[in-house]
Predicted model as a PDB file, atoms N, CA, C, CB and O in Angstrom, pLDDT in the B-factor column:
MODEL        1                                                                  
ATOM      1  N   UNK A   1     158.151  86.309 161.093  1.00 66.00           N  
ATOM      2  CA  UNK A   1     158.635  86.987 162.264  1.00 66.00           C  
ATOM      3  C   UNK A   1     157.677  86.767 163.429  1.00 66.00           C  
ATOM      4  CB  UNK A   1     158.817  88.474 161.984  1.00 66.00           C  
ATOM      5  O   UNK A   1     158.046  86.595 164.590  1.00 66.00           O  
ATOM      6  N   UNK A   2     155.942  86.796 162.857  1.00 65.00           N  
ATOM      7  CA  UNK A   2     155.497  86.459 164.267  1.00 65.00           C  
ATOM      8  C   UNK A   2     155.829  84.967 164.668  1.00 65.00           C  
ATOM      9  CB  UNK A   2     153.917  86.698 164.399  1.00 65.00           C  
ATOM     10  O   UNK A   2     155.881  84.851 165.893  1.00 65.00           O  
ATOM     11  N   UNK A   3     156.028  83.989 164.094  1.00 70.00           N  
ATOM     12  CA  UNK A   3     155.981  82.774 164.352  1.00 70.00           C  
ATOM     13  C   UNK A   3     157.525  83.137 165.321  1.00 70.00           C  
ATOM     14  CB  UNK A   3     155.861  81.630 162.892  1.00 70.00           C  
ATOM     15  O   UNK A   3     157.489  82.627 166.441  1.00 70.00           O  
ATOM     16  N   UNK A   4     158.337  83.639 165.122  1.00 71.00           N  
ATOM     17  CA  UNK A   4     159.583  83.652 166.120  1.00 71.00           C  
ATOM     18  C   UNK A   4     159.109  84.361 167.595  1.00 71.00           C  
ATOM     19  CB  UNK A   4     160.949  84.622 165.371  1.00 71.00           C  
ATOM     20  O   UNK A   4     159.565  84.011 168.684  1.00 71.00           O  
ATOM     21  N   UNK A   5     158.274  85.245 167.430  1.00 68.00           N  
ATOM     22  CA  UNK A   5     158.076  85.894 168.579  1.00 68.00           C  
ATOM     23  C   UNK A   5     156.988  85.163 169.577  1.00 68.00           C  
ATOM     24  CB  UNK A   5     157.686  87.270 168.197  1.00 68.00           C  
ATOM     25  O   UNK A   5     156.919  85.186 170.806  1.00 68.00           O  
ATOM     26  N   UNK A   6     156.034  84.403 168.439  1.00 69.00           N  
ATOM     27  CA  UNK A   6     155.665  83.153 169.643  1.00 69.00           C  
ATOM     28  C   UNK A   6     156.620  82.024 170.035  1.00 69.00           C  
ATOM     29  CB  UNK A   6     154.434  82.298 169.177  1.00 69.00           C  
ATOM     30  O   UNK A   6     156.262  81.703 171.168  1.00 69.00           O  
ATOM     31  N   UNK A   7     157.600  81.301 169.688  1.00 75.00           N  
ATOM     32  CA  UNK A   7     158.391  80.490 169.979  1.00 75.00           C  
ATOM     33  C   UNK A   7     159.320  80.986 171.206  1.00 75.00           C  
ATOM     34  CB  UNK A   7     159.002  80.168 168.814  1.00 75.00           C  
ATOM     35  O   UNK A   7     159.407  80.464 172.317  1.00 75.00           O  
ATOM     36  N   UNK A   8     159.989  82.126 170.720  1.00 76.00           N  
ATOM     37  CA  UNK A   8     161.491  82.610 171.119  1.00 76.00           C  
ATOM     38  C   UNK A   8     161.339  84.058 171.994  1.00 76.00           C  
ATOM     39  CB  UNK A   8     162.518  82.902 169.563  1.00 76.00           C  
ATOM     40  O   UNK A   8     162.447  84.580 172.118  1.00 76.00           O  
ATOM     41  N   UNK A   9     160.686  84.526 172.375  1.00 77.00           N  
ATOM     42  CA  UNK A   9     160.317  86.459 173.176  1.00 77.00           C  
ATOM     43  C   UNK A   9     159.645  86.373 173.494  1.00 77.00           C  
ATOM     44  CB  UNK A   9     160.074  87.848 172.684  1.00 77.00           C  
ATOM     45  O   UNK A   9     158.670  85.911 172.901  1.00 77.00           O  
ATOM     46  N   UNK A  10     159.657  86.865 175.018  1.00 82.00           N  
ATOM     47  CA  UNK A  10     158.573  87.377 175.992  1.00 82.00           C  
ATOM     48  C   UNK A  10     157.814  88.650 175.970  1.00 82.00           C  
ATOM     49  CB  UNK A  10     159.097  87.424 177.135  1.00 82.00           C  
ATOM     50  O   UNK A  10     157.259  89.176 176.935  1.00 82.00           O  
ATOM     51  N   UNK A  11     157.870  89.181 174.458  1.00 83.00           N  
ATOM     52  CA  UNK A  11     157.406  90.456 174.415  1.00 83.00           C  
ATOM     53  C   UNK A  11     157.096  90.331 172.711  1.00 83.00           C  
ATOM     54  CB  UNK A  11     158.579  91.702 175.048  1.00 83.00           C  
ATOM     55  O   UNK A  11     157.741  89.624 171.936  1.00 83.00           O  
ATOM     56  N   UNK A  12     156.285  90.946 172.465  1.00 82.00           N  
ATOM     57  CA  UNK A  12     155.652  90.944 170.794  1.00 82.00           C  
ATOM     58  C   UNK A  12     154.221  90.523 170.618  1.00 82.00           C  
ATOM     59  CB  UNK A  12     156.476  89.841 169.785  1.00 82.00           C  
ATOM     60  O   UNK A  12     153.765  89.670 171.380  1.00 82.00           O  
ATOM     61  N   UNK A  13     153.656  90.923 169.907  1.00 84.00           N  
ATOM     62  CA  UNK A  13     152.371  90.304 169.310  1.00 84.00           C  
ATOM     63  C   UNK A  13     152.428  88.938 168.791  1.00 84.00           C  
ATOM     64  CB  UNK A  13     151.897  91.099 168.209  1.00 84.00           C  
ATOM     65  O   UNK A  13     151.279  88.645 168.459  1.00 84.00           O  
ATOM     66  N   UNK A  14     153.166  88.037 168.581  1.00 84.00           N  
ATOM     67  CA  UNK A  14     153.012  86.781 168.628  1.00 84.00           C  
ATOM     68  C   UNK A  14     152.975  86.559 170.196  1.00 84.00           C  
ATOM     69  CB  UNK A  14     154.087  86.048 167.814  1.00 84.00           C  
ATOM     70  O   UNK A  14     151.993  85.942 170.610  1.00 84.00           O  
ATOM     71  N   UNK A  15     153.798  86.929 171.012  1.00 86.00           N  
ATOM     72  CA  UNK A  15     153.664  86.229 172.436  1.00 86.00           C  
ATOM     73  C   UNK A  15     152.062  86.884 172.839  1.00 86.00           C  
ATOM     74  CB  UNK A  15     155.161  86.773 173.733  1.00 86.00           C  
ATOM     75  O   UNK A  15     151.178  86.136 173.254  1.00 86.00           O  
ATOM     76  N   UNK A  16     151.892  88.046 172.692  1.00 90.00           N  
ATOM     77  CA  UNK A  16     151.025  88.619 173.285  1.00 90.00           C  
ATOM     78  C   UNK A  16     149.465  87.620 172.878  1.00 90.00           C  
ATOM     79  CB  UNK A  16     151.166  90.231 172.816  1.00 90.00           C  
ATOM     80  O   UNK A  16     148.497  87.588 173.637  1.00 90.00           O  
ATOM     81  N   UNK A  17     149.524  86.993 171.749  1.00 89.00           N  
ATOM     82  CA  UNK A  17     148.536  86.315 170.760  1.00 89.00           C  
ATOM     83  C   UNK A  17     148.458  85.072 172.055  1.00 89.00           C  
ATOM     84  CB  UNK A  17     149.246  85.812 168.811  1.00 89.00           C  
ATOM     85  O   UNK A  17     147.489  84.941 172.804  1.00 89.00           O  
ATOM     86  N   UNK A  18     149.891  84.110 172.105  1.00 88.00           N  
ATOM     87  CA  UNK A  18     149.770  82.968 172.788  1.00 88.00           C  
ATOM     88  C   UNK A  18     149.486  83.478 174.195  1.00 88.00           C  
ATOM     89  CB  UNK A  18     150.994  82.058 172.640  1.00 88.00           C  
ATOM     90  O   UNK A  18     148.829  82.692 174.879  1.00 88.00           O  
ATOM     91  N   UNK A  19     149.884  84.774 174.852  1.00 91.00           N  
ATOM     92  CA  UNK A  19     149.363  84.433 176.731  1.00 91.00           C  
ATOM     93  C   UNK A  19     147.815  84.862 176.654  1.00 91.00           C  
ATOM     94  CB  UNK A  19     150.357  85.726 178.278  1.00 91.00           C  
ATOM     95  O   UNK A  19     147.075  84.553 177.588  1.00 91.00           O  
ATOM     96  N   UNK A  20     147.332  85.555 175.571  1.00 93.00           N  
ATOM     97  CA  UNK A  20     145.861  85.305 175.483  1.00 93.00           C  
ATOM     98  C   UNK A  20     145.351  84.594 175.122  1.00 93.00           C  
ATOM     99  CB  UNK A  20     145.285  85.830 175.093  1.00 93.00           C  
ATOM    100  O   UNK A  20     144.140  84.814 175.108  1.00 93.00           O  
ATOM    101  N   UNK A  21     145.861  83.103 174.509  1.00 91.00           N  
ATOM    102  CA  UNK A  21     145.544  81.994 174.310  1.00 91.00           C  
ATOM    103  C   UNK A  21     145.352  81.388 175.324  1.00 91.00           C  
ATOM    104  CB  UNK A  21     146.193  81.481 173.661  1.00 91.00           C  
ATOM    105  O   UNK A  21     144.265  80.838 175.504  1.00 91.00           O  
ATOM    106  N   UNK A  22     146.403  81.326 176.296  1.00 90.00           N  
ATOM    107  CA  UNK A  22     146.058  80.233 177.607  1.00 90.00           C  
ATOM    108  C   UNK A  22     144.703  80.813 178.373  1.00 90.00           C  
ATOM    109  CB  UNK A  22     147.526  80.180 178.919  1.00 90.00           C  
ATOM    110  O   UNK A  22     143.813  80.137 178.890  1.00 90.00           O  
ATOM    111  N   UNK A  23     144.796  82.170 178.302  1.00 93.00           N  
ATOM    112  CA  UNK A  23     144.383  82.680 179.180  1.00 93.00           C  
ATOM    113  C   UNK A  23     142.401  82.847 178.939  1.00 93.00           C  
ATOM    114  CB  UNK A  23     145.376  83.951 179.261  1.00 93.00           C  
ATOM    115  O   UNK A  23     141.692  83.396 179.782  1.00 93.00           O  
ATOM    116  N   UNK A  24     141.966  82.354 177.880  1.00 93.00           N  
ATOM    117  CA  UNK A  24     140.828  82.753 176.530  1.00 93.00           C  
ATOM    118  C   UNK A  24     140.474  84.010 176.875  1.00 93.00           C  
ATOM    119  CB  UNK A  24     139.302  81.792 176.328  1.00 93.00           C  
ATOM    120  O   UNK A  24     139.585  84.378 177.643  1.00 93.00           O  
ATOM    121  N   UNK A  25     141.306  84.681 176.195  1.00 92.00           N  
ATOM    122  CA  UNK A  25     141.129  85.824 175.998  1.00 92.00           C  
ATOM    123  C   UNK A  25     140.670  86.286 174.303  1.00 92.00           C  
ATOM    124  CB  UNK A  25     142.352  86.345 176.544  1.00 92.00           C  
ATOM    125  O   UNK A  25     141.374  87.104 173.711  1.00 92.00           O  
ATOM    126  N   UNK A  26     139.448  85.680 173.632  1.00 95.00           N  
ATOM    127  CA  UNK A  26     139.272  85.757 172.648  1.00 95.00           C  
ATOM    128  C   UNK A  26     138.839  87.234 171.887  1.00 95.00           C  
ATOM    129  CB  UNK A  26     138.594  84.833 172.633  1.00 95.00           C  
ATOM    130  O   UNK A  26     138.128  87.199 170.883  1.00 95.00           O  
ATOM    131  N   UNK A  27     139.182  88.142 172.282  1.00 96.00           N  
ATOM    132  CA  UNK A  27     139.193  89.596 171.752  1.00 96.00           C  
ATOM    133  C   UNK A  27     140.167  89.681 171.272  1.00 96.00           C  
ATOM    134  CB  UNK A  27     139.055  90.674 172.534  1.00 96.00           C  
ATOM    135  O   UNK A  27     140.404  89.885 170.081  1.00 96.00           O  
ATOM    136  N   UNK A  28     141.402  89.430 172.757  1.00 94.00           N  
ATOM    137  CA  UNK A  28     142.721  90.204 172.445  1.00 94.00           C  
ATOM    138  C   UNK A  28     143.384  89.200 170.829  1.00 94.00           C  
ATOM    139  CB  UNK A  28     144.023  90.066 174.213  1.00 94.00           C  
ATOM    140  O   UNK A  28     143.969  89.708 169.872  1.00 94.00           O  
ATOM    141  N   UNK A  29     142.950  87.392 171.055  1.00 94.00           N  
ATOM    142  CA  UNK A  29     143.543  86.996 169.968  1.00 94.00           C  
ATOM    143  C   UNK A  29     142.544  87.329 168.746  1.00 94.00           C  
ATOM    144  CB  UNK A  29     143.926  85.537 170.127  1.00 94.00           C  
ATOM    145  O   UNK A  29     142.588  86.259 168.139  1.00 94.00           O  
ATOM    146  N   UNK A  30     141.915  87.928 168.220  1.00 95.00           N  
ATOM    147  CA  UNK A  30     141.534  88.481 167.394  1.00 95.00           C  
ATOM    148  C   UNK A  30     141.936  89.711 166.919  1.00 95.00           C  
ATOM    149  CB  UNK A  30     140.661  88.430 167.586  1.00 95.00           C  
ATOM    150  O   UNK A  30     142.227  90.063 165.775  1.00 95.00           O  
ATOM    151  N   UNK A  31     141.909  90.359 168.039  1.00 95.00           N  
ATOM    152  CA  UNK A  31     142.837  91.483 167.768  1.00 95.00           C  
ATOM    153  C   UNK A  31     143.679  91.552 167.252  1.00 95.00           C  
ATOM    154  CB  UNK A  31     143.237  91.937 168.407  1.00 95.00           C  
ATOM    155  O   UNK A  31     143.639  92.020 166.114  1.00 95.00           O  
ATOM    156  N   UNK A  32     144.820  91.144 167.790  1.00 91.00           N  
ATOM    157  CA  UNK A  32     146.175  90.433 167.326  1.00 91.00           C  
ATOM    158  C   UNK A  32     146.065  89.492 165.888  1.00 91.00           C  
ATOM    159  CB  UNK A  32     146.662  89.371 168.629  1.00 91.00           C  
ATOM    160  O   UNK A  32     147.107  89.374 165.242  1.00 91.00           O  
ATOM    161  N   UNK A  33     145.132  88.990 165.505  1.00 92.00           N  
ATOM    162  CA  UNK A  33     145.061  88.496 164.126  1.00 92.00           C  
ATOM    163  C   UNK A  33     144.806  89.588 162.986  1.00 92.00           C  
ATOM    164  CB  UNK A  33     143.951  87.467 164.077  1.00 92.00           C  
ATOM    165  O   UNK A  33     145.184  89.519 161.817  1.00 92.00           O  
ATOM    166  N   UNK A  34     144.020  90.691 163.644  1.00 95.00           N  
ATOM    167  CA  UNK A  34     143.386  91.606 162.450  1.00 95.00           C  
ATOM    168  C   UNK A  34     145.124  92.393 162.263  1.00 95.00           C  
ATOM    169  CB  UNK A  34     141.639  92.978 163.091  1.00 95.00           C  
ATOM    170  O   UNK A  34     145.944  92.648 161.381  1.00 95.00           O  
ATOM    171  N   UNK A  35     144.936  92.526 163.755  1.00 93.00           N  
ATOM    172  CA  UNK A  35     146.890  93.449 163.516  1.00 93.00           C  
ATOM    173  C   UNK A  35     147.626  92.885 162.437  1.00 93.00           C  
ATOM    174  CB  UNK A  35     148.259  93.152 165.001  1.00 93.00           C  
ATOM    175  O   UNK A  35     147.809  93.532 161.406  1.00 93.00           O  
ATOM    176  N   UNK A  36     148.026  91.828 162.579  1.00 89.00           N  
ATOM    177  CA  UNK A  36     148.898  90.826 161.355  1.00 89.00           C  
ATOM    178  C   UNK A  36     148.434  91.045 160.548  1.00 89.00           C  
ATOM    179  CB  UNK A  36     149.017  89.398 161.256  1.00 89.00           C  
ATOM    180  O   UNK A  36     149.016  91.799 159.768  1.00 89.00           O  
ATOM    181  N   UNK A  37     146.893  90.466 160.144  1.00 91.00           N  
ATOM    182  CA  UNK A  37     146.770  90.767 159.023  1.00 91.00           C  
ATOM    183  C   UNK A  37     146.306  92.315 158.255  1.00 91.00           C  
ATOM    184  CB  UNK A  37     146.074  89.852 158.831  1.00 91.00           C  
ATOM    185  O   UNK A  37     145.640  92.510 157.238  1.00 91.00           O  
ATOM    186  N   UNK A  38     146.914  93.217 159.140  1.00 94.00           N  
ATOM    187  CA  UNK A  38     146.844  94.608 158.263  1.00 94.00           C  
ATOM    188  C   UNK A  38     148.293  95.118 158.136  1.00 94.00           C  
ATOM    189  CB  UNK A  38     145.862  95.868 159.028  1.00 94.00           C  
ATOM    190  O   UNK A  38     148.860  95.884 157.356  1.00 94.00           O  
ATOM    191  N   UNK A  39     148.613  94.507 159.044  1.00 91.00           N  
ATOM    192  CA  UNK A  39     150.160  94.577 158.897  1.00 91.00           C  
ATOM    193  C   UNK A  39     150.712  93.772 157.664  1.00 91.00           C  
ATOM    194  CB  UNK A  39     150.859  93.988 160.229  1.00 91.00           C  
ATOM    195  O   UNK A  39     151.719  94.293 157.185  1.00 91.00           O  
ATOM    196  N   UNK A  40     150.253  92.524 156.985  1.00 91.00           N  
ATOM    197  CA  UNK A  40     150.838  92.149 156.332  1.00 91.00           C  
ATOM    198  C   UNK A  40     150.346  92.235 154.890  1.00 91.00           C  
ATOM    199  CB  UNK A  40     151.089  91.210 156.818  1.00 91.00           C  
ATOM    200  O   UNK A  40     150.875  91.620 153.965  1.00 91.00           O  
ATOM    201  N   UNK A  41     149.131  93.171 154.750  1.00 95.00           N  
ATOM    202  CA  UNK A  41     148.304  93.718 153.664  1.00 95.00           C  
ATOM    203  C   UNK A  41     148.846  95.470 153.523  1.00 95.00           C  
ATOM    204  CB  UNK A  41     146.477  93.493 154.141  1.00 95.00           C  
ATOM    205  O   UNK A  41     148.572  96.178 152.554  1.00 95.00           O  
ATOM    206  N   UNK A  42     149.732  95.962 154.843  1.00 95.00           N  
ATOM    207  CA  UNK A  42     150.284  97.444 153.943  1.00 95.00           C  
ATOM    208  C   UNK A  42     151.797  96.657 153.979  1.00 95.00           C  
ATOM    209  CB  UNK A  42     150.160  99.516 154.972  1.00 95.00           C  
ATOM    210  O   UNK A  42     152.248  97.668 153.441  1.00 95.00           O  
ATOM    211  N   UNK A  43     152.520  96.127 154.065  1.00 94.00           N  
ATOM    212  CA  UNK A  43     153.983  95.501 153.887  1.00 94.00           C  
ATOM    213  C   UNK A  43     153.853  95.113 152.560  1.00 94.00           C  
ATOM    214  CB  UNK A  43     154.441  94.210 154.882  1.00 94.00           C  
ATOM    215  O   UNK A  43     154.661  95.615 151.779  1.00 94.00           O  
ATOM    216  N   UNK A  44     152.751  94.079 151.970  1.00 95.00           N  
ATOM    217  CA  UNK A  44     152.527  93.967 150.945  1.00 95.00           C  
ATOM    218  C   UNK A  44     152.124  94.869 149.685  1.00 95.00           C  
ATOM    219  CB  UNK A  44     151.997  93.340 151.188  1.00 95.00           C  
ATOM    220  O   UNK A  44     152.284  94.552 148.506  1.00 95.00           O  
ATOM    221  N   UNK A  45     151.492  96.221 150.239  1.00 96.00           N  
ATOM    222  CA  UNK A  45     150.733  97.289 149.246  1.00 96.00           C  
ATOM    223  C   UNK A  45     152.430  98.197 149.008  1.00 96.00           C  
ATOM    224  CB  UNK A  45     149.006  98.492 150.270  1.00 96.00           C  
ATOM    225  O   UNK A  45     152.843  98.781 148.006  1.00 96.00           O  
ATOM    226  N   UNK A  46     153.112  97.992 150.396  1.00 97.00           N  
ATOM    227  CA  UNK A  46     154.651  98.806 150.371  1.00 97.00           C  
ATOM    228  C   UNK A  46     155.607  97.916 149.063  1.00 97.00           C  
ATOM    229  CB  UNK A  46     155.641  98.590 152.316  1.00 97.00           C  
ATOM    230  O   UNK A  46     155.960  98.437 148.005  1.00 97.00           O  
ATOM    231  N   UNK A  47     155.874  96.532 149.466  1.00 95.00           N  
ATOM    232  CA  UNK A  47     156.677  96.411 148.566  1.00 95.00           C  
ATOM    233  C   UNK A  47     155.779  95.781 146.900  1.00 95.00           C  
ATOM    234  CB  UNK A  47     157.832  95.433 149.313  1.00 95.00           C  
ATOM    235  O   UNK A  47     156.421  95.108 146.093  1.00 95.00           O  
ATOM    236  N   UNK A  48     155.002  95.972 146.769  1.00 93.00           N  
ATOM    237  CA  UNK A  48     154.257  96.165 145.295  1.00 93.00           C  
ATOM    238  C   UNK A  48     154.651  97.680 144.900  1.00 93.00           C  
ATOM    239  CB  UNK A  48     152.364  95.965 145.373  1.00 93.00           C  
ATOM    240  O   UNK A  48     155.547  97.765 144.060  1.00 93.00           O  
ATOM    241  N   UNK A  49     154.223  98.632 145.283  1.00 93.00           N  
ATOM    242  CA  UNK A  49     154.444  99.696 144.836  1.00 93.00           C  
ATOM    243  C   UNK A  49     156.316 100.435 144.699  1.00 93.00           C  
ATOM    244  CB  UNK A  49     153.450 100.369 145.722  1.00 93.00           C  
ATOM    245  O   UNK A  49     156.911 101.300 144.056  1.00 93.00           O  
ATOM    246  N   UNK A  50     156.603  99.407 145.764  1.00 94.00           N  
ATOM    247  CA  UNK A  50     158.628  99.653 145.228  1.00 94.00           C  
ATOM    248  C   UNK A  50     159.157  98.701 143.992  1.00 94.00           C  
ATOM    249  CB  UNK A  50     159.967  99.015 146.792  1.00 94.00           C  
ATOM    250  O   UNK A  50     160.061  98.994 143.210  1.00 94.00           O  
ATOM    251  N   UNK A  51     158.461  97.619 144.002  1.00 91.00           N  
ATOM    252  CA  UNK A  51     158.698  96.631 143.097  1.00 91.00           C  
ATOM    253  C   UNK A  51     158.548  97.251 141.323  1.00 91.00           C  
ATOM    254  CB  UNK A  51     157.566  95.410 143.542  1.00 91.00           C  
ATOM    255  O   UNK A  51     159.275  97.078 140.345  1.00 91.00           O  
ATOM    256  N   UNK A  52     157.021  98.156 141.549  1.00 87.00           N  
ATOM    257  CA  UNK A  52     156.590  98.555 140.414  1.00 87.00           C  
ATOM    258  C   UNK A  52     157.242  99.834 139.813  1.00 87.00           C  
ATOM    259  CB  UNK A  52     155.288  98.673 140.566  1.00 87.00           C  
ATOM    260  O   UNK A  52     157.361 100.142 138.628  1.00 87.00           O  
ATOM    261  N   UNK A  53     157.597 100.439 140.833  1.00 89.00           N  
ATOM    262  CA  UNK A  53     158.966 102.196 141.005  1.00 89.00           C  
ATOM    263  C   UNK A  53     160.149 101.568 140.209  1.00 89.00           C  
ATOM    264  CB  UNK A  53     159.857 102.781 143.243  1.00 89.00           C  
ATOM    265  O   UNK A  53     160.604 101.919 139.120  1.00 89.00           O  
ATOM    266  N   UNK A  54     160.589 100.394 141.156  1.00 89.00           N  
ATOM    267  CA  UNK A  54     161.994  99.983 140.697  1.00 89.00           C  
ATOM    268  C   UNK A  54     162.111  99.627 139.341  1.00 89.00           C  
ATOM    269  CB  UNK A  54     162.498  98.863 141.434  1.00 89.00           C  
ATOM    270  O   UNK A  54     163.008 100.020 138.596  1.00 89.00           O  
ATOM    271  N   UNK A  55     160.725  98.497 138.884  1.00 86.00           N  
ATOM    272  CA  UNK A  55     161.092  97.249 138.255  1.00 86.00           C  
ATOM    273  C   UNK A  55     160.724  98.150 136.699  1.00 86.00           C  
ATOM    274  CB  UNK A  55     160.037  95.585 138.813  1.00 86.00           C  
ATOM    275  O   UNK A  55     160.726  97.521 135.641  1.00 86.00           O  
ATOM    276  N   UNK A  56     160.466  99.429 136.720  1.00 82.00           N  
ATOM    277  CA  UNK A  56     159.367  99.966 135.674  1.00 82.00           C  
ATOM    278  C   UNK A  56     159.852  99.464 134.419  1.00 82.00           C  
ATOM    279  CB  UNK A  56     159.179 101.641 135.588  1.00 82.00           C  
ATOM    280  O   UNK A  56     159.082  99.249 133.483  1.00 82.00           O  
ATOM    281  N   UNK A  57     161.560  99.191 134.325  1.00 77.00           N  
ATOM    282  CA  UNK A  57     161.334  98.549 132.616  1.00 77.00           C  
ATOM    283  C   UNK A  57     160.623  97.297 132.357  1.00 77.00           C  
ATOM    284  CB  UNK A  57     162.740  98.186 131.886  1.00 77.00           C  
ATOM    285  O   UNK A  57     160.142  97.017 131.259  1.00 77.00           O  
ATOM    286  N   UNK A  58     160.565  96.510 133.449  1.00 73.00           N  
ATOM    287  CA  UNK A  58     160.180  94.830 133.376  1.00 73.00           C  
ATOM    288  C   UNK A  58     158.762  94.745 133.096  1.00 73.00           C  
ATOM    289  CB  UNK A  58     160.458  93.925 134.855  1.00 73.00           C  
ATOM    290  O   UNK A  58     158.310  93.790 132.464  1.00 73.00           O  
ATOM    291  N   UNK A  59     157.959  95.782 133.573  1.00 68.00           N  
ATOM    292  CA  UNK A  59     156.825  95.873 132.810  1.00 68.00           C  
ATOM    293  C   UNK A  59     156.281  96.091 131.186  1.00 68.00           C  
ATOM    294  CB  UNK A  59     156.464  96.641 133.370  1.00 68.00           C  
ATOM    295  O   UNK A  59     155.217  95.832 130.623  1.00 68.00           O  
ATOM    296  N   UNK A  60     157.611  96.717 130.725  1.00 63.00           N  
ATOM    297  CA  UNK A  60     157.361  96.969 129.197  1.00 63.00           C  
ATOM    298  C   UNK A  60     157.805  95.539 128.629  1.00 63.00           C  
ATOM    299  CB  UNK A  60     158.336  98.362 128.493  1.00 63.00           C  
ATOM    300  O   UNK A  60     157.429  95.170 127.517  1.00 63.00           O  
ATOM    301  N   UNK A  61     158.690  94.690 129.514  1.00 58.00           N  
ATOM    302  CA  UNK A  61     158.678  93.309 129.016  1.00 58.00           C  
ATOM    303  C   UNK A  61     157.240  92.369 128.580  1.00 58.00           C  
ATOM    304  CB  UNK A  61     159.371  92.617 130.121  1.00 58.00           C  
ATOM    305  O   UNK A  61     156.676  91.754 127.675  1.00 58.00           O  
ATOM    306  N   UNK A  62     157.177  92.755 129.824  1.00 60.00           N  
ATOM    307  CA  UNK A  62     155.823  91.901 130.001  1.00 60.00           C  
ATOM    308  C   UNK A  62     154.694  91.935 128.985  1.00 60.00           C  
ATOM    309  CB  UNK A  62     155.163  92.315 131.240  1.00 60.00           C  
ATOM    310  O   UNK A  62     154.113  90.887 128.703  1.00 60.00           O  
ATOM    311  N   UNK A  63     154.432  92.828 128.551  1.00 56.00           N  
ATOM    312  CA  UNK A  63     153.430  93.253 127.712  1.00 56.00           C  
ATOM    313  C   UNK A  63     153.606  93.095 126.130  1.00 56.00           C  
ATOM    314  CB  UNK A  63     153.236  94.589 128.041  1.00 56.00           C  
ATOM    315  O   UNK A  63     152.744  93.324 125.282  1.00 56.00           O  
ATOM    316  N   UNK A  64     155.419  92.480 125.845  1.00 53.00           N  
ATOM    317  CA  UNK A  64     155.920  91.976 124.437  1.00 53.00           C  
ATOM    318  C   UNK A  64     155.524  90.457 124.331  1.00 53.00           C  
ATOM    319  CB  UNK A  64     157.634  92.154 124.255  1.00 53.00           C  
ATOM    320  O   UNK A  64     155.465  89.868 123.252  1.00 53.00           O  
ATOM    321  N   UNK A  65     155.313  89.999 125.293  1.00 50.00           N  
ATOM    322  CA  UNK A  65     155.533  88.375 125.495  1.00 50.00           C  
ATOM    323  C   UNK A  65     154.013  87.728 124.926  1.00 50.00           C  
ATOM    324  CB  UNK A  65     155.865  87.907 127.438  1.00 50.00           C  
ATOM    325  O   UNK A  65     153.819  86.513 124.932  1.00 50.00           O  
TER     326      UNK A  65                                                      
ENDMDL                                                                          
END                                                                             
């Protein structure tokens, strides 16, 4: 999704990443990197923990094999 919002929108943290690119604004694109990547470390902690709610018989699989 960020890769669309740098390509395709004048508004988002991907764009916001590239006009502080032209501009070297090397805080804000750091910034904007830590964002993503905490954003994409609780999206990830979110769907592990639905995966593990949902999936709870597939784990008793796992542990026959």
């Amino acid at each position: 999704m960020i890769v669309a919002e740098m390509i395709a929108v004048n508004n988002g943290l991907g764009y916001r990443i590239l006009e502080a690119r032209e501009f070297f604004w090397s805080d804000k694109i750091i910034a904007g990197m830590i964002t993503i990547g905490l954003l994409g470390l609780g999206i990830d902690a979110a769907l592990s923990r639905l995966s593990d709610y949902l999936l709870r018989w597939h784990r008793g699989l796992e542990s026959t094999a």
